[in-house]
Backbone bond lengths (Angstrom), bond angles and torsions (degrees), N, CA, C in turn:
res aa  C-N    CA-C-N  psi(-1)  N-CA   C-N-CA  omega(-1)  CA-C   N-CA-C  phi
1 X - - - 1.442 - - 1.535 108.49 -
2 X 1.463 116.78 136.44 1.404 96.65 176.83 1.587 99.52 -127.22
3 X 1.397 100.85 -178.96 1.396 101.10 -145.48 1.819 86.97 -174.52
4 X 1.282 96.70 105.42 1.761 117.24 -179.13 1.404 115.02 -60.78
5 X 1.517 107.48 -35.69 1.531 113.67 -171.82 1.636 104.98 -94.37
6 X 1.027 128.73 14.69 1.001 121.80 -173.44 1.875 107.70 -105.81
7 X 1.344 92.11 118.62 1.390 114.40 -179.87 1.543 117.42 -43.71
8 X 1.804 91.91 -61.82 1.883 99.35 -162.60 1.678 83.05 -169.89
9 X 0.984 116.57 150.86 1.516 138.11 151.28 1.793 117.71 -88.22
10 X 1.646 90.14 147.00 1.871 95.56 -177.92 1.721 93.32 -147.18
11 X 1.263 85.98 156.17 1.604 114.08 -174.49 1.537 103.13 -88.78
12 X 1.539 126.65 105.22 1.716 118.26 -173.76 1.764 100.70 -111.48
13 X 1.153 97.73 163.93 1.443 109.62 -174.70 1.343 111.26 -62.54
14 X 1.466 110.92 156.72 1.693 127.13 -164.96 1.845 90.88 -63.24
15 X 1.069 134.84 114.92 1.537 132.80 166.40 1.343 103.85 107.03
16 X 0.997 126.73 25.05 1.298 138.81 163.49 1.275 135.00 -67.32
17 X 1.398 142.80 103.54 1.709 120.08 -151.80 1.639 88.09 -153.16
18 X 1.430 96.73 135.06 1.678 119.98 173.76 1.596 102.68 -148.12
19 X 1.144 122.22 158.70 1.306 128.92 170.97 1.464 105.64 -105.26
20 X 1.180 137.14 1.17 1.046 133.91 156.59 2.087 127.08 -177.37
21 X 1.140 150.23 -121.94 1.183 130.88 160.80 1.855 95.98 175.13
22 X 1.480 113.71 158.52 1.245 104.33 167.70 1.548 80.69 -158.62
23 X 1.570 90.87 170.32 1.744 112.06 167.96 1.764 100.95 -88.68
24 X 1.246 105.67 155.03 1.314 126.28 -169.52 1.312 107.80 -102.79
25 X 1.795 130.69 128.74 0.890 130.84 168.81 1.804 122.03 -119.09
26 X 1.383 105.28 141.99 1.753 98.39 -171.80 0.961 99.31 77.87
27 X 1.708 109.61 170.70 1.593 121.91 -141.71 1.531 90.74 -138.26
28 X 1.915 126.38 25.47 1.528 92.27 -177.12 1.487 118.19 -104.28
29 X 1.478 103.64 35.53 1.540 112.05 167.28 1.711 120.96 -123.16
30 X 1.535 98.52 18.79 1.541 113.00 -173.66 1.624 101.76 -57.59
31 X 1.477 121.32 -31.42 1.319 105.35 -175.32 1.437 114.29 -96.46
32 X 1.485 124.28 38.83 1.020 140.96 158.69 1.201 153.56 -105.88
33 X 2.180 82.75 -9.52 1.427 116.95 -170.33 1.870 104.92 100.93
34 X 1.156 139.91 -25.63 1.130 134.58 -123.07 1.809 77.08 -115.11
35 X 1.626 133.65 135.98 1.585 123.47 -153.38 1.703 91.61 -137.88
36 X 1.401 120.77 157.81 1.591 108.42 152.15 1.537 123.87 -66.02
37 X 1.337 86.93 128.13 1.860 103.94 177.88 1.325 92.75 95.42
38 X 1.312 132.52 5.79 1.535 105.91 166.17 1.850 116.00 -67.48
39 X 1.306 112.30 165.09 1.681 103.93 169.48 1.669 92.61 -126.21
40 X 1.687 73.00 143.97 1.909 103.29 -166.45 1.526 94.82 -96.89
41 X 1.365 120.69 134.00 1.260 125.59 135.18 1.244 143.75 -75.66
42 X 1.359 139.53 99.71 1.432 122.39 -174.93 1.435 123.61 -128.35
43 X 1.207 111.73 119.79 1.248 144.55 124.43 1.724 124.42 1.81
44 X 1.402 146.28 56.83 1.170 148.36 163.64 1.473 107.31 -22.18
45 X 1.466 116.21 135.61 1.487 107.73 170.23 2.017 97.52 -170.49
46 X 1.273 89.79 169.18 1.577 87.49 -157.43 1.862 82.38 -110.10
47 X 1.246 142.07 -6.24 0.943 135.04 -170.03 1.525 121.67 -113.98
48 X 0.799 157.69 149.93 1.845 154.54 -156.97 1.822 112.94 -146.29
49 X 0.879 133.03 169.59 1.511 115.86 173.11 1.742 87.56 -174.01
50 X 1.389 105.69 161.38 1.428 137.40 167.04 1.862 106.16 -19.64
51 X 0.839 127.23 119.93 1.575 110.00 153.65 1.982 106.78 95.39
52 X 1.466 86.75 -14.88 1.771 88.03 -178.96 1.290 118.71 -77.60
53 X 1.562 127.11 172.54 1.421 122.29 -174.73 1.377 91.29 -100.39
54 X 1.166 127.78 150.09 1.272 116.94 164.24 1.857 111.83 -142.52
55 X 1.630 102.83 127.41 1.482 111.36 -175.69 1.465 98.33 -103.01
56 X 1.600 102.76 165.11 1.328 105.32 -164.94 1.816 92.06 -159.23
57 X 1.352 126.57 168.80 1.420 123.57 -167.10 1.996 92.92 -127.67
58 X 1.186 100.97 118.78 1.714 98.30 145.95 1.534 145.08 -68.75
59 X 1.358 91.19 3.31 1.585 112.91 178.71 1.430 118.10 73.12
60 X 1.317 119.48 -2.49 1.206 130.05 -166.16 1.914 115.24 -55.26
C-alpha cells in the first residue's frame, strides 16, 4: 500500500491499537512528558475526562 505521507514504518507490539500516529512538533506539552519529534499514538474516542491528553487536528 503506498501512502505519500508516510514518514517510515515500525514494527508495534502484538495487541497494539491506535487509530492513527503523527510526529510531534513544539514543546507545549513538555511538561507532560510529550517532547519534539516524539510520535503520538491516537486512539479515536467520543469521550474525554479530567486529567486526559487530548489531540485534536486543524485540518491543515
Amino acid at each position: 500500500m503506498q501512502n505519500d505521507l508516510a514518514e517510515s514504518f515500525m514494527d508495534l507490539p502484538e495487541g497494539f491499537s491506535a487509530d492513527f500516529a503523527f510526529r510531534v512538533t513544539g514543546n507545549s506539552m513538555k511538561y507532560v512528558g510529550i517532547q519534539e519529534d516524539d510520535i503520538a499514538f491516537i486512539k479515536r474516542s467520543d469521550d474525554d475526562a479530567i486529567g486526559q491528553v487530548i489531540a485534536s487536528s486543524s485540518g491543515r
